[in-house]
C-alpha positions as CSV (number, residue, x, y, z in Angstrom):
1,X,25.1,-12.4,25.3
2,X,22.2,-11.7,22.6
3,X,21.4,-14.2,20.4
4,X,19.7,-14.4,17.0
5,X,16.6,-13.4,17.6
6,X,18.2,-10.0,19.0
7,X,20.5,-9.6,16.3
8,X,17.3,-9.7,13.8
9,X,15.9,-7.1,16.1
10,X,18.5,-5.3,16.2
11,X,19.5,-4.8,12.3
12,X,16.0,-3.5,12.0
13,X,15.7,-0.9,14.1
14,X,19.1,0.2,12.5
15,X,16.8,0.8,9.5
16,X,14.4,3.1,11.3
17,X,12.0,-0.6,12.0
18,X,10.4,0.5,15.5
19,X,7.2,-1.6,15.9
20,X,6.8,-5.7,15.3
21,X,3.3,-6.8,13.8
22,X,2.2,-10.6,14.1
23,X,0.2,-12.8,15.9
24,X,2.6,-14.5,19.0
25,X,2.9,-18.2,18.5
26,X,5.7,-20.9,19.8
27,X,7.7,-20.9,16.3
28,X,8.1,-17.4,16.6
29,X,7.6,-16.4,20.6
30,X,11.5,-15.7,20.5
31,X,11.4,-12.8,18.1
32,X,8.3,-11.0,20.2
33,X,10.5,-11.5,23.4
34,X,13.5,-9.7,21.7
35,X,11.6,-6.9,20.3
36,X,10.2,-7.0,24.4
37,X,13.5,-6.3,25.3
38,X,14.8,-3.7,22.9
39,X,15.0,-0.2,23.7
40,X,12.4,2.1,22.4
41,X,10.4,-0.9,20.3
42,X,7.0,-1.7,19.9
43,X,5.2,-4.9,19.4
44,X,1.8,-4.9,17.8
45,X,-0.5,-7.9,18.7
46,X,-3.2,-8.1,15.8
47,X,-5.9,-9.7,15.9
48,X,-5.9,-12.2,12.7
49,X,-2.7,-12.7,11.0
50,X,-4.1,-11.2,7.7
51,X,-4.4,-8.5,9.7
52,X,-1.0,-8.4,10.8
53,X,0.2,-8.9,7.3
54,X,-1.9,-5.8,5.9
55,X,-0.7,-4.0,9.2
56,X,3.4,-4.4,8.3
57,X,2.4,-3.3,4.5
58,X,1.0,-0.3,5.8
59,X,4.0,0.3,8.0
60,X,6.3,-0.3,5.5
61,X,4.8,1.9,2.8
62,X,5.2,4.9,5.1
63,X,8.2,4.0,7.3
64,X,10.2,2.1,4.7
65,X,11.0,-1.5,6.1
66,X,8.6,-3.4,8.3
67,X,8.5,-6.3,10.2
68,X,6.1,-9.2,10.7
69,X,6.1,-12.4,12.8
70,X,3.3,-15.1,13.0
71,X,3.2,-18.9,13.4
72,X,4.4,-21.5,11.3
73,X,2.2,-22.7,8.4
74,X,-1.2,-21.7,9.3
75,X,0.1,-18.3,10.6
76,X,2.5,-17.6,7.4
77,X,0.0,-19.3,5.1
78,X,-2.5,-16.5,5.8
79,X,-0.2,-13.6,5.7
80,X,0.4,-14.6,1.9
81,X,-2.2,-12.2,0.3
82,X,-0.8,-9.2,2.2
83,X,2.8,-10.2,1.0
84,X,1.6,-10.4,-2.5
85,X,0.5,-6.9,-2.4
86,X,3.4,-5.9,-1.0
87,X,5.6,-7.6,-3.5
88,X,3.4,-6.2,-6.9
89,X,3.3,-2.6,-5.0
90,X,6.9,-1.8,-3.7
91,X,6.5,-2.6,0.1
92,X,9.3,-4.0,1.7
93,X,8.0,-6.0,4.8
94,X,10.2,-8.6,6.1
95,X,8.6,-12.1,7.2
96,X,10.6,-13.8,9.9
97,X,9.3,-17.1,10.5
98,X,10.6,-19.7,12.9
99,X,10.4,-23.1,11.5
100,X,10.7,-27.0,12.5
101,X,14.4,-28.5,13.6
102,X,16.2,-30.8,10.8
103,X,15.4,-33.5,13.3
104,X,11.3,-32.8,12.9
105,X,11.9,-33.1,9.1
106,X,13.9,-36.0,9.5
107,X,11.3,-38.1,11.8
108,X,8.3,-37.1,9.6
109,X,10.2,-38.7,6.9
110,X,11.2,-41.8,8.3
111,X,8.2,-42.6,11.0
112,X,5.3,-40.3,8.9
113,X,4.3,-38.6,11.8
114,X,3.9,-34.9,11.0
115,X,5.6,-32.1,13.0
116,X,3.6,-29.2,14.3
117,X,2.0,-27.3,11.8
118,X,3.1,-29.6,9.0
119,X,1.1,-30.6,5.7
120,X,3.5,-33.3,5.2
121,X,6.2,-32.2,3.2
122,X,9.4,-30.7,4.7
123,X,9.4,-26.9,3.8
124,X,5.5,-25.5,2.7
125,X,6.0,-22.1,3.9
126,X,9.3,-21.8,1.9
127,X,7.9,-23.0,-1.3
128,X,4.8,-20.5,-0.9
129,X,7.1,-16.9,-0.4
130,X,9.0,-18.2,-2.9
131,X,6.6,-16.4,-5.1
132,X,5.6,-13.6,-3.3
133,X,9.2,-12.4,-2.2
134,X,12.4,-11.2,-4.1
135,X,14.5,-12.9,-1.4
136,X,13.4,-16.5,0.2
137,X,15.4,-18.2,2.4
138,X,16.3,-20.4,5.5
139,X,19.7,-20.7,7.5
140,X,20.2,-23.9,9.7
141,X,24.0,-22.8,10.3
142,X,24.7,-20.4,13.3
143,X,27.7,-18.9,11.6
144,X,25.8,-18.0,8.8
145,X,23.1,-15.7,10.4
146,X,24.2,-12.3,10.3
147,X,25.3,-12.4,6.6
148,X,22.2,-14.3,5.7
149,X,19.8,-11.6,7.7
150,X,22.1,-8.8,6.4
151,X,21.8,-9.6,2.9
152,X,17.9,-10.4,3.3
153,X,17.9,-6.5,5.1
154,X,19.9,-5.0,1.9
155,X,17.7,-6.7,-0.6
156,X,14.4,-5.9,0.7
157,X,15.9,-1.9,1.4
158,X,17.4,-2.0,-2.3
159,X,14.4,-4.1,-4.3
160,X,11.5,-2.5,-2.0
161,X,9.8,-5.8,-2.4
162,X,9.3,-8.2,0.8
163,X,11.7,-11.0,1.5
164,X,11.2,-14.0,3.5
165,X,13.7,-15.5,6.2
166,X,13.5,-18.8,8.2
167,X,15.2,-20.3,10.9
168,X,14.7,-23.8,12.5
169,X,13.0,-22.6,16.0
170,X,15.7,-23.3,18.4
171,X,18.1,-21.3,16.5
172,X,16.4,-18.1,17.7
173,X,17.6,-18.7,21.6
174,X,21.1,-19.4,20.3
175,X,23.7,-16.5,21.4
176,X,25.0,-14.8,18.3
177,X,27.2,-11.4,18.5
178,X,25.4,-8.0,18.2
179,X,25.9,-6.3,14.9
180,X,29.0,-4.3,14.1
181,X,29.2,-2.1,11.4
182,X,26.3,-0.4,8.6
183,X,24.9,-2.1,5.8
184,X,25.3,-0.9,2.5
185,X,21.9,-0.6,1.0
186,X,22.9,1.7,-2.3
187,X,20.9,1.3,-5.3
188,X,22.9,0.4,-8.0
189,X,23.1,3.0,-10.6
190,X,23.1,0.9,-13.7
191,X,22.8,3.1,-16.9
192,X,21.4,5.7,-14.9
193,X,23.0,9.3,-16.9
194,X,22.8,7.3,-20.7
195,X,19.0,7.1,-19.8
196,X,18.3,10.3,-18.3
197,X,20.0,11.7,-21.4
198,X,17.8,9.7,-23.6
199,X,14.7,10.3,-21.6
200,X,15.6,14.3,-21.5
201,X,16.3,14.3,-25.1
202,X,13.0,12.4,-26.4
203,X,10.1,14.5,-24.1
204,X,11.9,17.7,-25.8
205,X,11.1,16.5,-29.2
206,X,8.0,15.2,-28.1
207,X,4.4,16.1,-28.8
208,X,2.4,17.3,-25.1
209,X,4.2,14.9,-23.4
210,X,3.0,13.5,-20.0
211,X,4.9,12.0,-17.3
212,X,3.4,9.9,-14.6
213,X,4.4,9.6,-11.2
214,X,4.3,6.2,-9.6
215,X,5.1,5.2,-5.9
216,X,8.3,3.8,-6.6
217,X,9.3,7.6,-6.2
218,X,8.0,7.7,-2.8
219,X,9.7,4.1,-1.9
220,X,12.9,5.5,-2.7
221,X,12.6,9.3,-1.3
222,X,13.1,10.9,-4.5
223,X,9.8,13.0,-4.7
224,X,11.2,16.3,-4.0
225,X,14.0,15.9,-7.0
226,X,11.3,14.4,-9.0
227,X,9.4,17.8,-8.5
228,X,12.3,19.9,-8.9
229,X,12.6,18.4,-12.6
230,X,8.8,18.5,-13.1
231,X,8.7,22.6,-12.3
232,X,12.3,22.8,-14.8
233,X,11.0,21.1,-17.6
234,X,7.1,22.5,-16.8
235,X,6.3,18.8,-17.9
236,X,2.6,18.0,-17.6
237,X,1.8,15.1,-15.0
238,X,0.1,12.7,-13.5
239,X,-0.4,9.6,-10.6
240,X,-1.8,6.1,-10.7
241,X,-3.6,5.4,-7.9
242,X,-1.2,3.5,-5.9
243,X,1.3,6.3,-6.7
244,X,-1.8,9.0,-5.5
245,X,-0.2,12.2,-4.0
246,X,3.6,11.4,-4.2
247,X,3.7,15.3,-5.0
248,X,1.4,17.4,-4.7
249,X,-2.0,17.5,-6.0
250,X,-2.1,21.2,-5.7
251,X,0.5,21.8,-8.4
252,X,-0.6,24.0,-11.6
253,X,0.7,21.2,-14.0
254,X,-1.4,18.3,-12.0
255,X,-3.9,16.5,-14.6
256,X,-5.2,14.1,-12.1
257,X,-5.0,10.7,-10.8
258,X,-5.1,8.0,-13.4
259,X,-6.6,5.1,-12.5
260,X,-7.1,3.3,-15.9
261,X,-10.7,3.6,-18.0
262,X,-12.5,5.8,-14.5
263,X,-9.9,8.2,-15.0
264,X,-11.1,11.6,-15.2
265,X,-11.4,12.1,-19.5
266,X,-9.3,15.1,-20.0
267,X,-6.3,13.3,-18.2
268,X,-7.3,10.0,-20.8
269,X,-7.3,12.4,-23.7
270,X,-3.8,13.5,-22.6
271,X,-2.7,10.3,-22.3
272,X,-4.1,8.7,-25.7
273,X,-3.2,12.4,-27.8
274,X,0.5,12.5,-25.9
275,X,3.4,11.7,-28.4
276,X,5.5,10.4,-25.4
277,X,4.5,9.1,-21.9
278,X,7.0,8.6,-19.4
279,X,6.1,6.4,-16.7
280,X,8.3,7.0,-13.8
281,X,8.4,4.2,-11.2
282,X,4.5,3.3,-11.5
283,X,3.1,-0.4,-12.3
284,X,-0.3,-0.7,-14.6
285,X,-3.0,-3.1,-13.7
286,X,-5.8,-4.4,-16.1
287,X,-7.4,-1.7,-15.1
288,X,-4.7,0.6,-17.5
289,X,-4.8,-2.0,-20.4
290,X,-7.3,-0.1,-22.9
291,X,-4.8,2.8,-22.5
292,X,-1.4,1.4,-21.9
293,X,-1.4,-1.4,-24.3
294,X,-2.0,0.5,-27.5
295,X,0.5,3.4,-25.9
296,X,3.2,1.1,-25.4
297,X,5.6,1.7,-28.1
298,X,5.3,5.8,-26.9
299,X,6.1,5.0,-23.2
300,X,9.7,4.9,-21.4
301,X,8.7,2.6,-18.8
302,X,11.1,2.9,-15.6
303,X,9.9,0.0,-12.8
304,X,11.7,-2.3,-10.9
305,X,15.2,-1.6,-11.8
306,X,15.2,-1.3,-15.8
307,X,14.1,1.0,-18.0
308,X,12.6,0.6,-21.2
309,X,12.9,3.2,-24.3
310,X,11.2,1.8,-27.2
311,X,12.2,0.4,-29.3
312,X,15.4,-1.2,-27.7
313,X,14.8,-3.6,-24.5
314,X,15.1,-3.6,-20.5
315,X,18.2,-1.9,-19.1
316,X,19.6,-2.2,-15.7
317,X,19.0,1.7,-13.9
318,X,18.6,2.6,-10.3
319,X,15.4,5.1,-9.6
320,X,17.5,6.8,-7.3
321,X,20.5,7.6,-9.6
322,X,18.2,8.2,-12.9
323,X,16.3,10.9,-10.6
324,X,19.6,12.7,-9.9
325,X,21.4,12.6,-12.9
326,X,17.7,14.0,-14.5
327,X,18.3,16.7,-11.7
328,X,21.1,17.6,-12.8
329,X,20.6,17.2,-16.5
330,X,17.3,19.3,-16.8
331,X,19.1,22.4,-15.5
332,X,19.7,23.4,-19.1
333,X,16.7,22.0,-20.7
334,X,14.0,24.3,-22.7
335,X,10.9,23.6,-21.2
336,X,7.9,21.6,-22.6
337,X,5.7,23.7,-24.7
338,X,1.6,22.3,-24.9
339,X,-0.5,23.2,-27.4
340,X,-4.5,22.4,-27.4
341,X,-4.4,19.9,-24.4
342,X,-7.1,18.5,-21.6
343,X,-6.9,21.0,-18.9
344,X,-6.2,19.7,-15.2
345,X,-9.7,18.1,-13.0
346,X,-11.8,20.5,-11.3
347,X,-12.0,20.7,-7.6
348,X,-15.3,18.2,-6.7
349,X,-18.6,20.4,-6.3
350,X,-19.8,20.9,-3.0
351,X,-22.5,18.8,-1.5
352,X,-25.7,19.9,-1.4
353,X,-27.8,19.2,2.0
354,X,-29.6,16.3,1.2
355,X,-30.0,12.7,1.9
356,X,-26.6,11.3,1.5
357,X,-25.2,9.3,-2.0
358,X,-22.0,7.8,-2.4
359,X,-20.6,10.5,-4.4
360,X,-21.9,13.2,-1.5
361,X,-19.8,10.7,0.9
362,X,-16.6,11.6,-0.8
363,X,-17.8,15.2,-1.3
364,X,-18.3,16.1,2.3
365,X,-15.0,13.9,3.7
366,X,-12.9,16.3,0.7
367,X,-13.8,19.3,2.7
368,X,-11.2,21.5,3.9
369,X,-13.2,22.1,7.1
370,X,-12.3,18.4,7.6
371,X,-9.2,17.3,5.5
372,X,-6.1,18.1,6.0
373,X,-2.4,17.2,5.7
374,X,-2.8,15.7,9.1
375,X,-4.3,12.2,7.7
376,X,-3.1,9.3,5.7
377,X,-6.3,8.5,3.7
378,X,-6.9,4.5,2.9
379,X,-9.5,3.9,1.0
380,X,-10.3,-0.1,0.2
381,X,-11.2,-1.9,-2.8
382,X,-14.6,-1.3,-3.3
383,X,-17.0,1.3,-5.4
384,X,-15.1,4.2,-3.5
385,X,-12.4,3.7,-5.1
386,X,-13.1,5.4,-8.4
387,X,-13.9,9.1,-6.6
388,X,-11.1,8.1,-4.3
389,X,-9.2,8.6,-7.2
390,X,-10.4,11.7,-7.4
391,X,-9.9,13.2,-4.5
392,X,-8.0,16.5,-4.8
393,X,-5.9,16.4,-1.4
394,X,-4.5,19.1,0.4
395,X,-0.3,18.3,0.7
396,X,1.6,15.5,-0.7
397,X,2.3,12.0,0.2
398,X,-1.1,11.1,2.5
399,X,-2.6,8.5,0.4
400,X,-2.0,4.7,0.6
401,X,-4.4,2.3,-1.6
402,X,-3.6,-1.2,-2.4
403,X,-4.7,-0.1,-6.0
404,X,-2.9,-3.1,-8.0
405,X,-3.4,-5.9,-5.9
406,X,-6.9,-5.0,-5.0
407,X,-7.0,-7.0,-2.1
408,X,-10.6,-6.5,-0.3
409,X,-10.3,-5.7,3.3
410,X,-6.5,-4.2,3.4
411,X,-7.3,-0.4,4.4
412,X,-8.5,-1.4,8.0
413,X,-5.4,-3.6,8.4
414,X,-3.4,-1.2,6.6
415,X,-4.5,1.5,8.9
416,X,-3.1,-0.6,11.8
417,X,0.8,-0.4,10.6
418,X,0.2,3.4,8.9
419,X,-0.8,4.2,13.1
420,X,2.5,5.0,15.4
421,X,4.7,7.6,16.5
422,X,5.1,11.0,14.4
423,X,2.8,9.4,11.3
424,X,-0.2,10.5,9.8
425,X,-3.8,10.2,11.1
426,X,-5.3,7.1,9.5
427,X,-8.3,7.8,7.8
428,X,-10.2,4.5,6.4
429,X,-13.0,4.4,3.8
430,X,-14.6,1.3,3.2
431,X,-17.4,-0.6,1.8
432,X,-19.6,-2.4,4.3
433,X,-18.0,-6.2,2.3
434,X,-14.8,-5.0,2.8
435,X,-15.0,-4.3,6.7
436,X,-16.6,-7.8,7.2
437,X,-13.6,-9.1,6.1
438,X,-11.1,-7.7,8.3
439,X,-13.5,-5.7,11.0
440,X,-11.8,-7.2,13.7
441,X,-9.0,-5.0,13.5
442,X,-10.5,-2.4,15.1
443,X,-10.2,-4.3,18.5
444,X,-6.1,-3.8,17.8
445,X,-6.9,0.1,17.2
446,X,-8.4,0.3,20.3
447,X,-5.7,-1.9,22.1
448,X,-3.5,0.4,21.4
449,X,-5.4,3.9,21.5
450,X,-5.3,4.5,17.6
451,X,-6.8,7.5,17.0
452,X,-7.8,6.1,13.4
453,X,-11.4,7.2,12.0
454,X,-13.0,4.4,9.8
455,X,-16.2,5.8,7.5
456,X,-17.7,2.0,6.6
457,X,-20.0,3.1,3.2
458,X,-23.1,0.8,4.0
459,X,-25.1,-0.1,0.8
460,X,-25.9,-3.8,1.9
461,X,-24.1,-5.0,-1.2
462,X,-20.2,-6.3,-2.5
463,X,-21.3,-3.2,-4.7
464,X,-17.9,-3.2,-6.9
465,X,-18.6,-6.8,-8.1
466,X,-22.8,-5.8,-8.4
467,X,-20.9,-3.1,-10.7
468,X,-18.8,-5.7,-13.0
469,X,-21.1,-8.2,-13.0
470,X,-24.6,-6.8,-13.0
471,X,-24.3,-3.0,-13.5
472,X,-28.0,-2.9,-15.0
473,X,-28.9,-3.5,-11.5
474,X,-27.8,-0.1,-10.6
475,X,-30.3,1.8,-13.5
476,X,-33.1,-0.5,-13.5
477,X,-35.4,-0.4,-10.5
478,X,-36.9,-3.8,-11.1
479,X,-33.3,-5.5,-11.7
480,X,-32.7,-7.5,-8.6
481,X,-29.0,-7.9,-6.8
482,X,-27.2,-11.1,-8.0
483,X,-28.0,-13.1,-4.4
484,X,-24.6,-13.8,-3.9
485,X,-23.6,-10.0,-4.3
486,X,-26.3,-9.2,-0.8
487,X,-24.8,-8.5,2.0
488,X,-25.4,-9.7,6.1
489,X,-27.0,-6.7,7.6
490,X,-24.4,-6.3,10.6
491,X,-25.0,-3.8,13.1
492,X,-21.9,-2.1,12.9
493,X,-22.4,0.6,16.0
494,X,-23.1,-2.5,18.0
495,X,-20.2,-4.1,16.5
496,X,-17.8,-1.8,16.9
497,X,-18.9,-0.8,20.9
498,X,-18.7,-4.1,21.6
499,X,-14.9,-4.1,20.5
500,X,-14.5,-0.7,22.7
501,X,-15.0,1.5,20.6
502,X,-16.7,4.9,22.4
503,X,-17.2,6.9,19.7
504,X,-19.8,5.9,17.0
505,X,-22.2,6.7,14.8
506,X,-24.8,6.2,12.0
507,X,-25.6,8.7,9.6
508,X,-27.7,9.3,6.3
509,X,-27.5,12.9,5.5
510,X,-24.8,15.0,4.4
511,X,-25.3,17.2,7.7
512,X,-25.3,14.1,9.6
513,X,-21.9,13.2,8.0
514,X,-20.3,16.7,8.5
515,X,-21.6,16.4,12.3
516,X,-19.8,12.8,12.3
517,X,-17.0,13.6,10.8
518,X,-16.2,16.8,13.1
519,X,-16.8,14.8,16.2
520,X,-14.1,11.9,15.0
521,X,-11.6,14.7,14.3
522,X,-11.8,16.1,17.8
523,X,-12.0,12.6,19.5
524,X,-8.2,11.5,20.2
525,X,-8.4,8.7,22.5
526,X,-9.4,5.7,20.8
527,X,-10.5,5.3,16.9
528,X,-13.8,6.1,15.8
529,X,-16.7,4.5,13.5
530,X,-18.7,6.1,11.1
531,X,-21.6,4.5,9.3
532,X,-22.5,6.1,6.2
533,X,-26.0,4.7,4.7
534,X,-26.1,4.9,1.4
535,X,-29.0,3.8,-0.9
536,X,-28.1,0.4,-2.5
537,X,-28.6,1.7,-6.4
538,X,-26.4,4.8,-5.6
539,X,-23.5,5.2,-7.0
540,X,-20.6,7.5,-7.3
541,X,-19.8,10.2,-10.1
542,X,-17.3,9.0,-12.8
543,X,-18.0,5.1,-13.0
């Protein structure tokens, strides 16, 4: 008879889950065995439990539901900054955590001896999701388990936020029935044709309007309605950065990728001149503040179930509802008429042959020779991030950036969970900090034959916080680093060989690069490292 541990597996790969990340451990050994045992399911061994964390947010923000596993406390505890990403960015990962017995809690009350993993109080882990998830929980009753795991399933499928489920350890062997019947993850609708209506109604009478397109609209699968009512109201648009090419980039009405104060100008000038913004399932960071703040009482603001229509406040609305019933109310709009606005960003220039800059890194890896609609691009947090942004890519939905969050290190694990059967190609660009963090991962890409290609941007410095801390440093030849900014020289071809990695190299010329870059493409079997010297004071266009 299967027991719990296979009904958890089981419910998931109902929802298209295929692939378990985590780190094995005796809390949660049961849950690795039953993902062993079912049909046409991977498990993914990582190689840090950070790791395995950014891994399942990257598989969840492609796939749609993902699935993590690690030990109790010191495992979970470390898994916490990946979760937080996912929560803030719309990535529902599930965390399934086996925990100590009533009985363990009970003795380290009355004797003080601590159970395994413990800190001394009865339920750490719990108390820690409990404010990174939309859905914390643990079940101690048998009976109770496939309506508890059910109803964590449906939350994290209708919220897209992760949610957190415990069980006492034992309770994973127990035999529990298989799972009968679907459930119903349906978004409720909420006010979903009243706000179309109103949102319809208010860009018509509004000055150059401008809608922009967040990732909540490729959570939920509604990009291709989204662009049918973009091309019927010939609405000027644009992305945030975590939202970056939800549609396509190539589309006539495009005005770029806004990424807060390093946004391109024209797409700032159409945001501060337009009479109405309408942000459509996209979150603002500090990053947006000088923008969005004084904008606020001219932006409809759809996110995370409500909508907001100045001057009234939230209302309950489902994205998926208020992106049909706009379908289907556009048909007889007018379109949007524009008059003296910001034309869309250029296409990058090309990059001349000569010793290589950061901006020349992005300009060469942009080429059509090289990118196409066959990679998932990740780039990190660091100074890449700002002509990331500007990246004019080739098809719709291949980029992934933990924009919000802006958690160093995450591409590389990220890269891990966007790997797998019938996805994208990862590509990774990172900042030499960044890879230090979570560099190890690489040895889990090669584990398991990832044909990922990670471009590691060496300019011996965390050279985003040189940037907010010290940016003099970048214009003024005698202006030292701040010490603490300086990086360990690693050798990173050494680094990455000795994790089995075959194909490597070092470059520091744009030819170099494109030679680099060509080889990775063509090399299947295994991932490859690129390392991309860049002068320490160089930096890229736009910043």
């Amino acid at each position: 008879m299967p027991n719990v541990a296979d009904y958890i597996i089981k419910r998931l790969s109902q929802h298209g889950v295929e692939a378990l990340f985590g780190v094995p451990a005796v809390f949660c050994a049961p849950v690795f065995d039953a993902a062993a045992r079912a049909p046409g399911f991977r498990t993914v061994v990582t190689n840090s439990d950070l790791e395995a964390g950014y891994a399942a947010d990257g598989y969840a923000r492609t796939r749609g539901l993902a699935a993590v596993a690690v030990s109790h406390g010191p495992g979970t505890l470390s898994i916490v900054n990946a979760i937080a990403a996912a929560y803030v960015e719309r990535s529902p990962v599930v965390v399934v955590n086996g925990g100590p017995s009533q009985k363990n809690i009970d003795d380290q009350n009355t004797t003080g001896v601590l159970f395994s993993h413990s800190m001394g109080r009865p339920h750490t882990d719990l108390d820690v999701f409990r404010n990174v998830t939309v859905l914390c929980g643990r079940e101690t009753n048998l009976n109770s388990v496939p309506q508890f795991v059910d109803n964590a399933l449906k939350t994290a499928l209708i919220r897209k936020h992760p949610v957190y489920i415990e069980f006492p350890k034992a309770l994973f062997d127990a035999p529990c029935p298989a799972p009968t019947g679907t459930i119903d993850v349906t978004v409720p609708a909420g006010d979903a044709d009243a706000v179309a209506a109103s949102i319809l109604q208010k860009l018509s009478a509004a000055t150059n309007p401008v809608v922009i397109v967040g990732e909540e609209v490729q959570r939920y699968r509604v990009a291709a309605q989204v662009q049918a009512v973009v091309d019927r109201l010939q609405v000027r648009w644009a992305t945030t950065v975590v939202g970056k090419s939800v549609l396509s980039e190539q589309h006539p009405r495009f005005l770029g990728c806004f990424n807060g104060d390093k946004a391109p100008a024209p797409l700032k000038s159409a945001i501060q001149q337009a009479g109405l913004v309408v942000a459509l399932g996209a979150v603002f960071g500090s990053g947006h503040a000088n923008l969005m703040i004084p904008k606020a009482g001219h932006t409809i603001r759809i996110w995370d179930g409500a909508a907001v229509i100045p001057p009234a406040g939230p209302r309950p609305v489902g994205l998926p509802a208020l992106v049909a019933a706009l379908d289907s109310q556009s048909v007889s709009a007018t379109p949007i008429t524009y008059t003296g606005v910001a034309t869309p960003v250029a296409d990058p220039p090309a990059a001349a042959a000569v010793e290589l800059s950061y901006q020349q890194v992005f300009d060469v890896v942009s080429e059509p020779a090289f990118l196409d609609s066959s990679f998932a691009v990740i780039p990190d947090t660091f100074l890449g991030i700002y002509p990331a942004a500007r990246m004019k890519l080739p098809a719709a939905d291949m980029f992934i950036s933990d924009g919000i969050w802006a958690s160093i290190g995450h591409s590389v694990g990220a890269a891990v969970g966007v790997w797998g059967p019938g996805g994208k190609r990862p590509l990774v660009l990172i900042g030499d900090g960044g890879f230090q963090m979570v560099g190890q991962a690489v040895s889990t890409m090669v584990r398991y034959q990832h044909n990922s290609i990670i471009v590691i941007i060496d300019n011996s410095l965390y050279g985003i916080e040189q940037f907010l801390l010290g940016p003099g440093f970048y214009t003024n030849p005698s202006q030292p680093p701040l010490a603490y900014n300086v990086l360990p020289d690693w050798n990173f071809d050494a680094f990455a060989q000795a994790l089995g990695v075959t194909k490597v190299a070092t470059v520091n010329t744009v030819a170099g690069l494109r030679t680099a870059l060509a080889a990775a493409k063509a090399h299947t079997n295994g991932p490859s490292v690129i390392r991309a010297l860049v002068g320490t004071r160089s930096l890229p266009a736009g910043i």
